[in-house]
N, C-alpha and C positions, 0 to 999 in steps of 0.2 A: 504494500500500500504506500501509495507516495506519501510525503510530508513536503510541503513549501511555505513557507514564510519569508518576512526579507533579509535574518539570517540564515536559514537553513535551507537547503534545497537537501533531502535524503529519499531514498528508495530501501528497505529492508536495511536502515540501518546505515547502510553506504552513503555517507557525506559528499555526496558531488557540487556545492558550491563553485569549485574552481572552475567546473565545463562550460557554467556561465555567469561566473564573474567577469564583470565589467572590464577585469582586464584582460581579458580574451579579447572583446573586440577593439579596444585602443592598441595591442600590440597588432592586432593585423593592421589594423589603420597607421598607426606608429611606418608599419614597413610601406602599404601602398600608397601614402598621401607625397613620400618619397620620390616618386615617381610618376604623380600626376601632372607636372609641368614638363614632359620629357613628351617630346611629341610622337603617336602613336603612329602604327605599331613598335610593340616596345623589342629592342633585340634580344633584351637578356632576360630571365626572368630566376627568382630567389632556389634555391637550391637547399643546401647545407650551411650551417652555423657552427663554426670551431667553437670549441671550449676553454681551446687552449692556443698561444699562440697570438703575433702580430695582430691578425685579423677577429681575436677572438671576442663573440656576440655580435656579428655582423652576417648577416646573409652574401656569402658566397653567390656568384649566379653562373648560372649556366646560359647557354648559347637557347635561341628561341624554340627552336623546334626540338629541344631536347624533349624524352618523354617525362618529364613531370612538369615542363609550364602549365598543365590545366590548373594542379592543385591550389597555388596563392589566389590565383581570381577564383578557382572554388571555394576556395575559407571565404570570400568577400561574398559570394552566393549564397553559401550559408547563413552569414549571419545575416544578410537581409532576408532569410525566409522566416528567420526569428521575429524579425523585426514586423511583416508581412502576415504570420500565419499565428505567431505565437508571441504577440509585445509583452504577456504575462510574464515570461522568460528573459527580459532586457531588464535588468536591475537600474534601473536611470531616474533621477529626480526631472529629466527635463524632458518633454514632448519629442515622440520617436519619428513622427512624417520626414521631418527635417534631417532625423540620421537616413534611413531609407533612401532618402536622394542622396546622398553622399556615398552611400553604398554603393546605390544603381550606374549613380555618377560615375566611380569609380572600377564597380566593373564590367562597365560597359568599355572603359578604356586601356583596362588591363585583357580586353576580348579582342581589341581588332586583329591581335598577329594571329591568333587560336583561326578566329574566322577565316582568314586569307591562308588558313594551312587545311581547312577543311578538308582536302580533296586530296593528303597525299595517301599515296600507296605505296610508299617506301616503308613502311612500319604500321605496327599491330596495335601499337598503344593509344589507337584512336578513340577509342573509350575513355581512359583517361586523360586523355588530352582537350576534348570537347564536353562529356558529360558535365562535371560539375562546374563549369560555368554556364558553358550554351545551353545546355538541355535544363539549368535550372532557371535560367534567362529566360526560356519560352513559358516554363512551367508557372514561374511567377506573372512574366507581365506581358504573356501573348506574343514576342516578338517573332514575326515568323521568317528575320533573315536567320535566329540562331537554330529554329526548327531547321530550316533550308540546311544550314551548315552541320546538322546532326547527322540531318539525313546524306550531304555529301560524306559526311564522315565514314556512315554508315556502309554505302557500296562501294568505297575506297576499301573499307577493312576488307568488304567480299571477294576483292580482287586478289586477293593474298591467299584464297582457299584453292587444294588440290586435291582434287577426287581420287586419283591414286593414293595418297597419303591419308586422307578424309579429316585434313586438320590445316588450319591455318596456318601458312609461314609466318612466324613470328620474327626471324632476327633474318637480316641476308646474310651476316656476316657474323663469326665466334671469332675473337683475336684479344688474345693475351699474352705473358711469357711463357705458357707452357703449349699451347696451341695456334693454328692460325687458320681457321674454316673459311674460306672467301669463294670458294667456287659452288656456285645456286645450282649450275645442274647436277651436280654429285653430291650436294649437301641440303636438305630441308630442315631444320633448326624451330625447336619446338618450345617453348618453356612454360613452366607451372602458370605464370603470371598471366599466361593469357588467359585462363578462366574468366578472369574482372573487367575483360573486354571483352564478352558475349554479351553484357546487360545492351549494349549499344545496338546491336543486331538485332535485340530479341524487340528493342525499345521501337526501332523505324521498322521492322520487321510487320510487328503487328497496328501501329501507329497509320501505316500506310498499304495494310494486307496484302503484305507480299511472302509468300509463304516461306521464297529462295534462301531469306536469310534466317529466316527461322530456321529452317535445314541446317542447312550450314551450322550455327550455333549449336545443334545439336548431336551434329554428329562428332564435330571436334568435340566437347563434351564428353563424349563415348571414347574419340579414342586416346583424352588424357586418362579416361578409366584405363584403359587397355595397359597404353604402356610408359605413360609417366607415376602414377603410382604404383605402389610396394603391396606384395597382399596383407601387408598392416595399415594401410591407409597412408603410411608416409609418404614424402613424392621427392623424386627426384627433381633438380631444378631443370635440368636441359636436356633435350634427346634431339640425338642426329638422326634423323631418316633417310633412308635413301630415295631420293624421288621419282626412282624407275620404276622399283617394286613394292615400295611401301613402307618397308622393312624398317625398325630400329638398324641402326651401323652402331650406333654408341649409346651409352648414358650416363651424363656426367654432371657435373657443376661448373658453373662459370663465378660467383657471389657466394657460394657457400664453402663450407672449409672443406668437404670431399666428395669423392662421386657420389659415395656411399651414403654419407652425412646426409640429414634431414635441416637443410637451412631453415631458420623458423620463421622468416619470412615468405617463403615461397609455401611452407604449409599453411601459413594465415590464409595467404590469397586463395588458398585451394579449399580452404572451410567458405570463404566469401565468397567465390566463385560458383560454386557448386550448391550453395543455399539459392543465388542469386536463380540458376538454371532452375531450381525447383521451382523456384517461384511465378514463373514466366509457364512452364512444359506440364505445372502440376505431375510429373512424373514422380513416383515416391523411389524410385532408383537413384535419383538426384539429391534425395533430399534423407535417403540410408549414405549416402558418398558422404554428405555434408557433414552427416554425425559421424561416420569411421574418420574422419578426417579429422573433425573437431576433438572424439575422444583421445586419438590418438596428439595432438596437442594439448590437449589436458591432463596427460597422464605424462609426458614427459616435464610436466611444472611440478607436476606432483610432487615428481622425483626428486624433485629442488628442493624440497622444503627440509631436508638435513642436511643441507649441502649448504646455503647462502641465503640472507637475506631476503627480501623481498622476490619469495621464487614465483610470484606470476608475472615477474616482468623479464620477458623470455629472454635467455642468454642468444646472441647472435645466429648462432648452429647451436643445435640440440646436440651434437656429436664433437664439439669444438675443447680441444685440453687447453685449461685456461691456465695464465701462470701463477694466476694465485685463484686457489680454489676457492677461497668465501667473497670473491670481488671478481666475477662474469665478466665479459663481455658483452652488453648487454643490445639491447635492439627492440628499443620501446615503442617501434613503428609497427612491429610484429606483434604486440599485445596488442593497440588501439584497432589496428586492422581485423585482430582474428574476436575483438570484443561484439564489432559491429557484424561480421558473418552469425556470433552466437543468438545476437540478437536476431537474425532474419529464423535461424532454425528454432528460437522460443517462439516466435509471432505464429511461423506456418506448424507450429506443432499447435497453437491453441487454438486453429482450425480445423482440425481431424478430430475425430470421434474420440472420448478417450484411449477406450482401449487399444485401438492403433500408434495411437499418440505415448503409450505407455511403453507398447510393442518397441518403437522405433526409439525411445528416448536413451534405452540401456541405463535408465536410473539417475540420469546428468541433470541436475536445475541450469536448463541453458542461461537462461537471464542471470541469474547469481552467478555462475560462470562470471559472465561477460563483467557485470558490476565490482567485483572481487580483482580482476585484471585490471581493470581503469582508475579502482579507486588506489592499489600499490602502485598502478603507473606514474597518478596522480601524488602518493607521498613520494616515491625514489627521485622523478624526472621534473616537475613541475620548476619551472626557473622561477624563482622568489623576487629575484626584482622585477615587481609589477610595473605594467603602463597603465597611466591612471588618464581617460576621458573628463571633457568641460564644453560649456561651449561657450561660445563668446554674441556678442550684439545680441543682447534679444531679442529686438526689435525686428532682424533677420536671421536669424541662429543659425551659427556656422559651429559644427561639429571638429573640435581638434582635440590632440594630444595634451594636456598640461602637464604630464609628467613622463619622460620617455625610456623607458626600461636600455639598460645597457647588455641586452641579450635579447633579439629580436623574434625566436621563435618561441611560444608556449612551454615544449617539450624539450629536454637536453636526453641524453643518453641513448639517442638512435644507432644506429651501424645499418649505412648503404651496400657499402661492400668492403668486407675484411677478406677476399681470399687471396691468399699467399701468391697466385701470379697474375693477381691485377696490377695492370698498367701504372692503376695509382688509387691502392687500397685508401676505403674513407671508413671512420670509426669514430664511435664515443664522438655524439656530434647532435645540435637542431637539425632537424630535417621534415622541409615544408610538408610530405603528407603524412606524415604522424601529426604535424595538427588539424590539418586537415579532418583524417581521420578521429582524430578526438572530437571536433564540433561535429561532424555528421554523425557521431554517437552519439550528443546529445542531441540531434535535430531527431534522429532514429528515437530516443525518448519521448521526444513530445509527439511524435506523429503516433507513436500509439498509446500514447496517455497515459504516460505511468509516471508524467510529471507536472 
């Protein structure tokens, strides 16, 4: 049973205050108002935050079309659907219309490069790269160039799909120190992470009753069952196919510490992934994947709980020898991620009959799950110097920063990639969709009322 007042926001206990406290939305603001006199399209957009180091508390950027520009203008999406669907949820002494434009303002202008990349088919991550800005952009406030651009996004992904393979190319190219994959006709390159770009296909898919990409979505679906996971539900990160015959050639890692290894971000996405399929196919085969997948990341935290501290905030690989055993590795983008998949397989379990719902659950409280993850995410990783919001003229109220955190993202203690023959391992670090992921976990609360 939720409890909210204006100091407490809790669910069964779990004190989630921080998911939307006000300084949630001044540190996003904090980063994007940064860059709202830089004229649009923007080249770079926020990446990772050292901890340590020259540059440390500043958002790093990456080049535009890398695959995580969706998520900053996602968080800015987010919090206007707060603002939009749920102003109950904005802790503010001062009148919300006026942040909403500031919002909308803003990302609208952190959208234009997303929009003019709509249409590529170099890469898989068009779901995350368009969903949480565009497709929340249409959803909020009708706009039908970012539907337009969903939906390019959408047949762009399609073109990536191969019927001998029956799964979407994901990468053209694997290149590291230990490897160097670059030839497409001898190589088809697969990995866990595309799960979380099927929501996009399934979204214009049915949006615009086209069966094709439905298809599509679900047959990749079937053959990450096949052969990127483990018959314990773990998942390998990368598999090489051959795209003569179909065939695995390899199975390995690229982001994780070993082939073998269970990186525990790439099993997040495969619990979020696979909840997301059920949800769309109502297939109950998607949505038993969802739960071997989840239990089996909940029983490697388990495991944690003699071993270190705060063990729901997943060490980077579930397989990783760390060099001090009570102080991890840690990768708090892999807890926020896999908290939000628990959530979609609690929501579509309290749709089935009980005793089915009993059947498929294997004993797990998925919502406590999820709550128990977010709320140790929230004690280990939470960065304490807050950005505190004000506004100024009130005659016209203009929405700013009065107070500006020296640590720009929400969350500290991510890990993008620690594997030993990356070009150039990142670790113990902010990283824009783990906050992301944390506000879509609370937007995922409010939409089904449990706050």
């Amino acid at each position: 049973m939720a409890q909210k007042n204006e100091s407490v926001t809790k669910i069964r206990d779990h004190n989630l205050n921080a998911v939307f406290a006000p300084n949630i939305t001044a540190k996003i603001l904090q980063v994007a108002q940064r860059s709202s006199k830089q004229k649009a399209p923007l080249t770079t957009y926020p990446h990772t935050v050292p901890q340590t180091g020259p540059g440390a508390g500043r958002y790093e950027h990456r080049e535009a079309d890398f695959w995580t520009c969706g998520f900053f203008p996602g968080s800015i999406y987010a919090l206007l659907e707060r603002v939009v669907r749920f102003p109950g949820s904005i802790n503010s002494r001062h009148a919300l219309p006026t942040l909403g434009d500031e919002l909308l303002k803003l990302g609208r202008h952190w959208s234009v490069a997303i929009n003019q990349m709509s249409g590529r088919t170099d890469t898989h991550d068009m779901g995350f790269i368009v969903q949480p800005a565009l497709q929340k952009d249409y959803e909020l406030t009708g706009n039908k160039e970012s539907l337009e651009s969903v939906k390019n996004a959408a047949y762009a992904l399609a073109t990536r799909y191969d019927p001998t393979v029956k799964a979407i190319r994901s990468w053209d190219v694997a290149i590291n120190d230990r490897y160097s994959i670059t030839d497409m006709s001898e190589n088809f390159l697969v990995i866990i992470d595309s799960m979380c770009n099927l929501d996009l296909l399934y979204f214009v898919g049915h949006t615009f009753h086209d069966e094709s990409l439905i298809t599509i979505a679900t047959q990749h679906a079937k053959s990450i069952i096949n052969e990127i996971l483990r018959p314990n539900f773990s998942s390998y990160h990368l598999v090489n196919f051959d795209p003569t015959t179909g065939k695995p050639k390899a199975k390995m890692t690229n982001q994780g510490h070993a082939d073998e290894s269970t990186w525990s971000r790439g099993q997040a996405w495969s619990v979020m992934g696979f909840a997301q399929t059920y949800t769309w196919t109502k297939d109950l085969v998607y949505l038993e994947t969802a739960i071997g997948c989840a239990k089996y990341f909940l029983g490697r935290l388990e495991e944690s709980k003699s071993r270190w501290h705060h063990p729901y905030v997943p060490a980077w690989d579930f397989d990783a020898p760390g060099e001090d055993e009570k102080e991890p590795l840690r990768d708090v983008s892999a807890g926020v991620i896999v908290a939000n998949g628990l959530l979609i397989i609690h929501q579509a379990l309290q749709s089935l009959p009980s005793s089915t719902a009993g059947e498929l659950s294997l004993g797990i409280d998925f919502l406590d799950a999820a709550l128990i993850i977010v709320s140790e995410a929230l004690d280990l990783a939470l960065d304490r110097d807050f950005s505190e919001l004000g506004v100024v003229n009130q005659g016209d109220p203009k929405w700013h920063v009065t107070k500006e955190s020296g640590f720009d993202t929400i969350l500290r203690h991510a890990t993008a990639n620690n594997n030993e023959h990356a070009h150039k391992p990142y670790s113990d670090h902010g990283l824009v969709y783990a906050d992301y992921y944390l506000i879509e976990f609370g937007n995922k609360l409010l939409r089904m009322g449990l706050i």
